[in-house]
N, C-alpha and C positions, 0 to 999 in steps of 0.2 A: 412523497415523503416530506412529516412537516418537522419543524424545531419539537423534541423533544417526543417526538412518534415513539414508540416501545417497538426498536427495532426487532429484539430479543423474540419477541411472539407476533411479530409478522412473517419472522422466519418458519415459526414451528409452524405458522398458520399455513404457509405454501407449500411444508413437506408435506404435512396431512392430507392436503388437498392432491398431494400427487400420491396420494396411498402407503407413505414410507412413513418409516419410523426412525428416530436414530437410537443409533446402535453405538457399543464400544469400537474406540477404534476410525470414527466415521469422522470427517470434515469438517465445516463449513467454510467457505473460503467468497467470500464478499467484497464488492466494487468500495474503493473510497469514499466515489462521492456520496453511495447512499448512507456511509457512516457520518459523513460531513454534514450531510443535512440534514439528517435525523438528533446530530450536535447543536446544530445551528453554527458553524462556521460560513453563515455567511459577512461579506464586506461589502459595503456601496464604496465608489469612487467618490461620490460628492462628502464622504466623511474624510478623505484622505488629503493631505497637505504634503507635499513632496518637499523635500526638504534638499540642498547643493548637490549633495551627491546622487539623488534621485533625478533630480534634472540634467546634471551631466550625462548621466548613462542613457537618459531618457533621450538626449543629441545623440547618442553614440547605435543605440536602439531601434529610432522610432516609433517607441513604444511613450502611450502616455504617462506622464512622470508621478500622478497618482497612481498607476498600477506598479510603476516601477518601486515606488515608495513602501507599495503590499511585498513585493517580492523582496526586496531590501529586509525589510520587519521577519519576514520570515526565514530569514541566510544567515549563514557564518559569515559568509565570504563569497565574494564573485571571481569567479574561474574564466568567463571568457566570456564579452562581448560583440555581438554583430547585428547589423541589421534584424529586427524583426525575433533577437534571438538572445538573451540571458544565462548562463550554464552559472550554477550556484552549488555551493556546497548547505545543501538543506538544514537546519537549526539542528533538525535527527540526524544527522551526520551521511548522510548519502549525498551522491551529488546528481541536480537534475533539471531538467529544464524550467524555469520561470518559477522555482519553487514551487512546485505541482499545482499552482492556482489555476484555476480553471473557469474559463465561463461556458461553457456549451450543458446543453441539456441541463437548464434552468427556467424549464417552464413557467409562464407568468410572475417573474421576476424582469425589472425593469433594466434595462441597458447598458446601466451602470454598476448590476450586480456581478460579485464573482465570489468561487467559492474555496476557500483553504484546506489543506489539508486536516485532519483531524488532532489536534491540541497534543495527543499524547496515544499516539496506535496502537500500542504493547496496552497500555493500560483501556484501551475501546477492546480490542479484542479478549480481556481479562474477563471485564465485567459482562459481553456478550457469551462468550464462553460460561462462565458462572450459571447467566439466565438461561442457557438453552442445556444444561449439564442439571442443573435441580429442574426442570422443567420433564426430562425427559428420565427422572429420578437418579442421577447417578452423581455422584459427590465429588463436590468441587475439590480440586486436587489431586484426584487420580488420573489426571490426562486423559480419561476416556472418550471427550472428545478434545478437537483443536479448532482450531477457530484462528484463519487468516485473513487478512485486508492487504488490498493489493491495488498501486494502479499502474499506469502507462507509461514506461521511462525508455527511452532510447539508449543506443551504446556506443562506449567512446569509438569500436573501430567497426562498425554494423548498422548497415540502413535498417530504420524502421525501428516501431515501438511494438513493446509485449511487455505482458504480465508482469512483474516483480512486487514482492515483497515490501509492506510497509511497515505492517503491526501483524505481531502473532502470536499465539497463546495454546500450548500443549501438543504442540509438535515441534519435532527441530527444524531450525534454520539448517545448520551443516550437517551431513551425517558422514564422520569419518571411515574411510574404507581402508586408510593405511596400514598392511599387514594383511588384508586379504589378499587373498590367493588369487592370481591371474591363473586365464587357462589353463597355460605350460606350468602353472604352480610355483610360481615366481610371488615373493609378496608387492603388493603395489604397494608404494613409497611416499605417495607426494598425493593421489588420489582421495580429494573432501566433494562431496558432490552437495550445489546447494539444492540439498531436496526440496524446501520451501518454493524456491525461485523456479522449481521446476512444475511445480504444480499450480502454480503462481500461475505460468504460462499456458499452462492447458484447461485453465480455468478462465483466463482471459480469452482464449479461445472458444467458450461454449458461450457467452456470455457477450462476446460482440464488442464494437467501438464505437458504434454510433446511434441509430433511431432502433435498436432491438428490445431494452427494456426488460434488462435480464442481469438485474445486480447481485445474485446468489447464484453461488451452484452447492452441491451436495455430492460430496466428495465419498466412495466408499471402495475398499479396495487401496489406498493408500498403503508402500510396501517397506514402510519402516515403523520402528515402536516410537508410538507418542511419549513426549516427553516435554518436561518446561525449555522453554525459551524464550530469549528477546531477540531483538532486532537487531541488537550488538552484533552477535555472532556471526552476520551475512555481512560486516561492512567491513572491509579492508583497511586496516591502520595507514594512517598516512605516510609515517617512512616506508611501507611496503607498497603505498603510488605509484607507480610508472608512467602515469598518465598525467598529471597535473606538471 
């Protein structure tokens, strides 16, 4: 995947090839970084100037003070400091490790590269949505299909990283259940399930963490009605924190 690849019909290019069509209703739900690189969000180190507080953190870290400078450029605010380790509240309002920058599986790029998250998720997932919805003839705006980006975040009280949600486009983030019926025919109260995050995960699941090379899946059977959404809606208001 290069700067400015037409991710949109390399997608439709690999359903064909596996004999599928899409349909109403159907998925796509894709890795970050291949939205990153097909943006060109990449950063060399040797263009970056760390600036007081990037070298501080960068003592507190051991992280080098130019990368700490990339993750700085891309936070609200730093949450927690240690060794080898950054927790940030992300520019998009999530909060996450090293501001998802990433350097792994960046084939023939030099040692210095790394690569950001993608500018604006909600809006990469609009326009891939768009291209694979008129491509596959069905008109932009009916939610017929959705189209989510997702990458690898850890949890504040749970070993290990999975799926979640970054950018998404015609399916929900929450899908409220409060007032449905429990078994005994009770209505449930408090019950919002994030469906996104959930498929998010099971998606990160087919698709692997490391040398698999498997940045799409194709989602079908998804058991709620598509519908618009942003990102917003999956991230928890800060007076409702418990955690920070």
């Amino acid at each position: 995947m290069q700067p400015g690849d037409d991710l949109a019909a390399l997608v439709l290019a690999a359903i064909l090839r596996q004999g599928l069509t899409l349909q109403d209703g159907d998925v796509v739900v894709l890795a970050q970084k291949v939205v990153s690189k097909a943006e060109g969000r990449y950063r060399s180190l040797s263009e970056v100037m760390p600036d007081a507080r990037a070298l501080e953190l960068s003592a507190v870290t051991e992280k080098d003070p130019r990368l700490v400078q990339l993750i700085l450029d891309e936070s609200n605010e730093v949450l927690r400091a240690r060794p080898g380790l950054l927790i940030v509240e992300h520019r998009l309002g999530f909060v996450s490790a090293n501001a998802g920058i990433d350097h792994s599986n960046l084939p023939g790029l030099d040692e210095d590269a790394y690569l950001l998250l993608p500018q604006d998720p909600d809006a990469s997932a609009d326009r891939l949505r768009s291209a694979l919805e008129q491509a596959s003839g069905a008109q932009f705006g009916d939610a017929s299909i959705g189209v989510l980006i997702i990458d690898s975040h850890g949890r504040a009280w749970r070993e290990g990283t999975l799926g979640t949600t970054i950018g998404l486009s015609g399916l929900p983030g929450l899908v409220d259940l409060r007032g449905t019926p429990d078994l005994a025919g009770r209505p449930l109260r408090v019950t919002q399930l994030a469906a996104a995050d959930e498929l998010a995960a099971a998606a990160s699941l087919a698709m692997g963490q490391a040398a698999e090379g498997c940045p799409a899946v194709h989602v079908r059977g998804f058991p709620y009605a598509l519908r618009e959404a942003r990102l917003d809606e999956l991230l928890r208001p800060r007076e409702r924190d418990e955690f920070r």
